[in-house]
C-alpha positions as CSV (number, residue, x, y, z in Angstrom):
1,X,0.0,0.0,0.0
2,X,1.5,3.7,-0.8
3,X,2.0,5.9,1.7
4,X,-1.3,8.0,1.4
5,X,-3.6,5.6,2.5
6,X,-1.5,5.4,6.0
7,X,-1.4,8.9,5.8
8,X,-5.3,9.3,6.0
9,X,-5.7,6.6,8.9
10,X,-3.3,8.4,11.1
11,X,-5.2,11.7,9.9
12,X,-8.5,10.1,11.4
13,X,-6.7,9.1,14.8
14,X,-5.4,12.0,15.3
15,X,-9.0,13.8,14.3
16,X,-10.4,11.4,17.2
17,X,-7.5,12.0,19.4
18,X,-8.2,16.1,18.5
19,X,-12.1,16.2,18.9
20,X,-11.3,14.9,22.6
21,X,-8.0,16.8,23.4
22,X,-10.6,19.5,22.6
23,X,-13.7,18.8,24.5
24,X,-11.1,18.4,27.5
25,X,-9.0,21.3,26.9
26,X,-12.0,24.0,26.6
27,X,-12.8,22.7,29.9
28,X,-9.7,23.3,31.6
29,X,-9.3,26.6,29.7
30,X,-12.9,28.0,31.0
31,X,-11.8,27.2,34.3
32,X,-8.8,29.2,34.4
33,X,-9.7,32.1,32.3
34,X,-12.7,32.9,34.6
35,X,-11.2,31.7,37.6
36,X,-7.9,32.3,37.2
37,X,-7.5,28.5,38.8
38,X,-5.2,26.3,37.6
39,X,-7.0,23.3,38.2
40,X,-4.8,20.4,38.3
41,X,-7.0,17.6,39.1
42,X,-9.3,18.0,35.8
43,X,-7.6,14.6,34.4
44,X,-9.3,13.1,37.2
45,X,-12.2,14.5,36.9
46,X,-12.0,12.7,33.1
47,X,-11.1,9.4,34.5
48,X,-14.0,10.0,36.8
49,X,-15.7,10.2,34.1
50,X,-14.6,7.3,32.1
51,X,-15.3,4.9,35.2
52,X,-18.4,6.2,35.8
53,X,-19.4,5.2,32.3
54,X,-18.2,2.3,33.2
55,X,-20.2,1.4,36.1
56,X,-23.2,2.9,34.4
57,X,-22.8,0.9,31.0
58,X,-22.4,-2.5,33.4
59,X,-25.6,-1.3,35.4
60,X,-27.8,-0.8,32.8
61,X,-27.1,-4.4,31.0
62,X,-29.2,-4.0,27.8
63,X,-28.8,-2.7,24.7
64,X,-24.9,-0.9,24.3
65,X,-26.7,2.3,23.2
66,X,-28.7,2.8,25.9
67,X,-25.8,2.2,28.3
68,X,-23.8,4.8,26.4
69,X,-26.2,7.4,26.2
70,X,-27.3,7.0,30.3
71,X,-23.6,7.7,30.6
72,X,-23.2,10.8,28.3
73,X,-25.6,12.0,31.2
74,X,-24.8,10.8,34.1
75,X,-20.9,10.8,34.0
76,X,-20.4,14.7,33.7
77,X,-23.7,15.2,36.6
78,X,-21.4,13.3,38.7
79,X,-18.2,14.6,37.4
80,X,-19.9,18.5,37.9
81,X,-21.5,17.7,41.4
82,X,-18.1,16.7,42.8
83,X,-16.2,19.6,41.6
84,X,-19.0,21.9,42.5
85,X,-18.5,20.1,46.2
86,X,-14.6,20.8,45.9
87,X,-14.9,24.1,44.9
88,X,-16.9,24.6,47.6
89,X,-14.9,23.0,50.6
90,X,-11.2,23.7,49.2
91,X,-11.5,26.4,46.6
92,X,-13.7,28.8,48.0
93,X,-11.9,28.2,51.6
94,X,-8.3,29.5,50.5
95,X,-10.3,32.7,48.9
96,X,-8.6,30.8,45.3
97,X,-5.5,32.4,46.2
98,X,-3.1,31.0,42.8
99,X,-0.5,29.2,45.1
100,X,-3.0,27.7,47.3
101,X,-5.7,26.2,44.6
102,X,-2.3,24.6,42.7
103,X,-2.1,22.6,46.0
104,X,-5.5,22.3,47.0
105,X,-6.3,20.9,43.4
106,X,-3.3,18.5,43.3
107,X,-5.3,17.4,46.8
108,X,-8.5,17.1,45.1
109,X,-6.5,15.0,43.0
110,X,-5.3,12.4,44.9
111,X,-8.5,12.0,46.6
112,X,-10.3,11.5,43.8
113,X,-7.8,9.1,42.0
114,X,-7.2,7.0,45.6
115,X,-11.5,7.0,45.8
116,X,-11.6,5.2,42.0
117,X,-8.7,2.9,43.0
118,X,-11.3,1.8,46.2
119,X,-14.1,1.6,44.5
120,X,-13.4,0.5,40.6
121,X,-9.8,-1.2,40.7
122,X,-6.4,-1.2,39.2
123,X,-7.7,-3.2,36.2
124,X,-8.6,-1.7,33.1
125,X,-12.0,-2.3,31.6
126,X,-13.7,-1.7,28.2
127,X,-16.9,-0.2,27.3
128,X,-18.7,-1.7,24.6
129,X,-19.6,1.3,22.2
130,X,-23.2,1.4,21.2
131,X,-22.5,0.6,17.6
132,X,-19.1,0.2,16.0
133,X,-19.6,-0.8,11.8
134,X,-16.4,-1.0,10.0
135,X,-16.2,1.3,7.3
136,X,-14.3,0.5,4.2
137,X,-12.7,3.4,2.8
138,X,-11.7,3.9,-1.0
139,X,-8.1,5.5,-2.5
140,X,-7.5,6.8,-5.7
141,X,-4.5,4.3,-8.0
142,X,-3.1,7.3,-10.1
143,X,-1.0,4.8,-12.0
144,X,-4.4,3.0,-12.6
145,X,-6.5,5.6,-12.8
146,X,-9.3,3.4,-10.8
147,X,-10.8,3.8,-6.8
148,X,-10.2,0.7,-5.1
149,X,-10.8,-0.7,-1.8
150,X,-6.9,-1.4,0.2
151,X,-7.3,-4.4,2.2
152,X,-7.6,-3.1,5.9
153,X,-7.7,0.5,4.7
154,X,-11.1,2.0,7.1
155,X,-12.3,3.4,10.2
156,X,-15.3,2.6,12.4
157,X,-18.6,4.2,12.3
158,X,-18.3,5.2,16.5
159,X,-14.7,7.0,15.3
160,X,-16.7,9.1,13.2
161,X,-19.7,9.9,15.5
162,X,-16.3,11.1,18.5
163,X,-15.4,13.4,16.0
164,X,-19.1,14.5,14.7
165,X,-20.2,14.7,18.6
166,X,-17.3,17.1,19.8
167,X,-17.8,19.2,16.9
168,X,-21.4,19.8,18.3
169,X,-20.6,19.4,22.0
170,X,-18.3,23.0,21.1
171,X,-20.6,24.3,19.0
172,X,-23.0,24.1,22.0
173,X,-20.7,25.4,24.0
174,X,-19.7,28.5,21.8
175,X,-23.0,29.3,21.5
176,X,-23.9,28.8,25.4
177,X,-21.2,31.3,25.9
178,X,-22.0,34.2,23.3
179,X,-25.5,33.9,22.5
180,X,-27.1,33.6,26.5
181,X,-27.1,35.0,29.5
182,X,-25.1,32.5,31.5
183,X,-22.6,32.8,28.8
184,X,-22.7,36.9,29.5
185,X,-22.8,36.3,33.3
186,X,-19.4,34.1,32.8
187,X,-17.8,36.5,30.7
188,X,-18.7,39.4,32.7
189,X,-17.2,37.6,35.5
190,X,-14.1,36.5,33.6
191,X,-13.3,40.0,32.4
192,X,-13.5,41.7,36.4
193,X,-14.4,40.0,39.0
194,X,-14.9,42.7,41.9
195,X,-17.2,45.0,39.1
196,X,-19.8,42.2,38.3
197,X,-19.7,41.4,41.7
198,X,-20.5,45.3,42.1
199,X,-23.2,44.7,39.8
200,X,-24.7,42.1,41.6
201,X,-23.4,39.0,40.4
202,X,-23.2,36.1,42.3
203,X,-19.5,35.6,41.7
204,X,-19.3,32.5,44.1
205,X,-22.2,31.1,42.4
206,X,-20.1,31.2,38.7
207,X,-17.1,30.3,40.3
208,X,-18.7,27.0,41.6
209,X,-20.9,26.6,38.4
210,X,-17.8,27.0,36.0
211,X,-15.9,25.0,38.0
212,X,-18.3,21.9,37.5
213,X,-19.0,22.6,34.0
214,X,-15.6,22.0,33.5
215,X,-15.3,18.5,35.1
216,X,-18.4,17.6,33.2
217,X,-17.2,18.7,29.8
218,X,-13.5,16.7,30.7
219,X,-16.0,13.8,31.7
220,X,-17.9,14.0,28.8
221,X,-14.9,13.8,26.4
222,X,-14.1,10.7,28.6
223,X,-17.4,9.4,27.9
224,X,-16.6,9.2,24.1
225,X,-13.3,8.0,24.3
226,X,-13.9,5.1,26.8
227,X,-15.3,2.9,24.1
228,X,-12.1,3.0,21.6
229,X,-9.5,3.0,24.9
230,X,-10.1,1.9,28.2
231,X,-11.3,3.2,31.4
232,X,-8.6,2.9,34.1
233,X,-8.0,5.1,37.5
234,X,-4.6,6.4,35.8
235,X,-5.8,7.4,32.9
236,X,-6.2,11.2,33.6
237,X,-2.5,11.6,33.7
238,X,-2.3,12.4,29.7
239,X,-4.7,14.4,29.1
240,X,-4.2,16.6,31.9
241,X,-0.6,17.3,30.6
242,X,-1.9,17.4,26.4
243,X,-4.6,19.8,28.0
244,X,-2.1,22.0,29.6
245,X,0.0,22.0,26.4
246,X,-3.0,22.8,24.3
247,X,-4.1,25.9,27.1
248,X,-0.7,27.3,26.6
249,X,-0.5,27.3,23.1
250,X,-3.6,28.4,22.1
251,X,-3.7,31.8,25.3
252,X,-4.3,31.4,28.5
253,X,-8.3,31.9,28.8
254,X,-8.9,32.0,25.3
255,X,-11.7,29.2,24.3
256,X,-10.9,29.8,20.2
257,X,-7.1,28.9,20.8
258,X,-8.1,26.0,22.9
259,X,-9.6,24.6,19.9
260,X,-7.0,25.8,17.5
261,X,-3.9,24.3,19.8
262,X,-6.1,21.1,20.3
263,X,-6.2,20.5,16.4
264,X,-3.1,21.4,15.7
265,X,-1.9,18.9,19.1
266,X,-4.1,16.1,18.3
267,X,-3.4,15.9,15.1
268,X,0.4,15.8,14.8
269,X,0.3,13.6,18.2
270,X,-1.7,11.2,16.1
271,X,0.1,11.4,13.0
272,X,3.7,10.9,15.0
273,X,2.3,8.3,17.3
274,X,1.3,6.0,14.4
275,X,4.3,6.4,12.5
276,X,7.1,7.0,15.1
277,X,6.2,6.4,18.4
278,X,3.7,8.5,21.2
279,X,6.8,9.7,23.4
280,X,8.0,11.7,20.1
281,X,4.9,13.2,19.6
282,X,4.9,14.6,23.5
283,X,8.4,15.5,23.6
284,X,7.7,17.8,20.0
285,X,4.7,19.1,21.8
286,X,6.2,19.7,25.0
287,X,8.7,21.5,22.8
288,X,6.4,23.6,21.4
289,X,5.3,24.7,24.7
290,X,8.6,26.0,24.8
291,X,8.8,27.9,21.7
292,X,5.3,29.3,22.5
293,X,6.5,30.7,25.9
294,X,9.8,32.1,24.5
295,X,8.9,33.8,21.5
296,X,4.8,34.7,22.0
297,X,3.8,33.9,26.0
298,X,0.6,34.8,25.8
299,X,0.0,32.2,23.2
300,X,-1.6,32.5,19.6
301,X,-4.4,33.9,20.5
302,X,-3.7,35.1,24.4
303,X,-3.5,39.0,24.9
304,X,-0.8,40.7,27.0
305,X,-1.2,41.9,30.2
306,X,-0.9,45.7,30.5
């Protein structure tokens, strides 16, 4: 088989790989750009996520679709009502000084990573997908001038419906956060604090309701990765560090370089990983970090501070 035909697989992964990164990253980038919390524990909050899937695709026992869609809700409810609970009882106690929520998170971390070792185990577990139909895809022979079908050359339909599903999951989101009044009330908030509070703003409310809409979006993308990979209690460890990469590319804060970074991330990270090896692709996006913090720190699409 030529080249192109690998070429396009890894392109797909890495569009999987990218629709999550994204999902997860926005979540972690909301957080922090309103307030200004570096929230450390939001890979757990994904593996939460993932093993509550779990547990919730076992429970149900029927049909794999209706196990998977009783987890796209219930995963990030849980996943939001325990970070609403921390952000409540650690966050909102330290006053979310900067120093303090790095090491109150990093708590929140371990307890929550120690609580799904307890209660789930150190195995890891798969979740059927609710449908998963192998698509063969064609290539163009030049030489022949003819489509034909490579043996082994396609994708599955569930692949597809990640990357269809994050697409609208951020769409949704976009448009929760420009086109209605909780979206105005978070940016309001995000943009000065102390004058919407002025204003009357319930700025401990927002705090406590971005907070959990953050674990529930990093749960959600766990919820439509679990089927493809694997829910285990260390699982949160990668995508917390691909979602800090991603955050610090794209600006600190800034939801459209989220989602810019976590294309340009996913995709090279599944392009190198299927033709090199994964460690590559974090060590050339760890670099990148680098590069991004040397020559532009507030990222591509980040604004100075005055």
């Amino acid at each position: 088989m030529d080249f192109g035909p690998y070429l396009l697989l890894a392109t797909l992964e890495g569009a999987v790989g990218a629709a999550v990164l994204a999902l997860t990253a926005v979540g972690l980038s909301l957080v922090f750009g309103v307030m200004r919390v570096v929230n450390v524990a939001h890979g757990e909050f994904y593996m939460l996520g993932a093993v509550v899937a779990w547990f919730v695709a076992t429970s149900v026992g029927t049909h794999p679709a209706l196990g998977f869609v009783a987890a796209l809700i219930v995963a990030p409810l849980v996943a939001a009502i325990i970070a609403i609970a921390a952000d409540r009882l650690v966050l909102k106690q330290v006053n979310y000084d900067p120093e303090a929520t790095i090491v109150g998170t990093i708590g929140i971390l371990y307890i929550i990573q120690q609580a799904a070792l307890m209660g789930y185990g150190p195995e890891a577990r798969p979740v059927e997908p609710p449908f998963s139909d192998r698509i063969a895809l064609p290539w163009y022979d030049f030489q022949a001038g003819e489509w034909f079908y490579p043996w082994g050359f396609g994708t599955t339909s569930y692949k597809l419906f990640v990357i269809a599903a994050a697409i609208v999951l951020l769409l949704a989101f976009w448009a929760l956060m420009t086109r209605t009044k909780v979206g105005l009330i978070m940016r309001a908030t995000q943009l000065d604090s102390d004058m919407a509070l002025a204003f009357g703003i319930p700025v401990g409310r927002v705090y406590s309701l971005v907070f959990g809409f953050g674990a529930a979006l990093a749960a959600l993308a766990a919820v439509l990765i679990v089927p493809i990979q694997q829910a285990h209690y260390l699982m949160g460890g990668d995508p917390l560090l691909l979602s800090f990469i991603v955050v610090i590319i794209g600006g600190l804060g800034s939801v459209r370089g989220t989602v810019v970074a976590a294309l340009l991330i996913g995709m090279s990270d599944g392009i190198m990983s299927m033709f090199f090896a994964p460690t590559l692709a974090k060590i050339i996006a760890t670099m990148a970090v680098a590069l991004v913090l040397v020559f532009r720190p507030q990222g591509l699409f980040g604004t100075k501070a005055a």
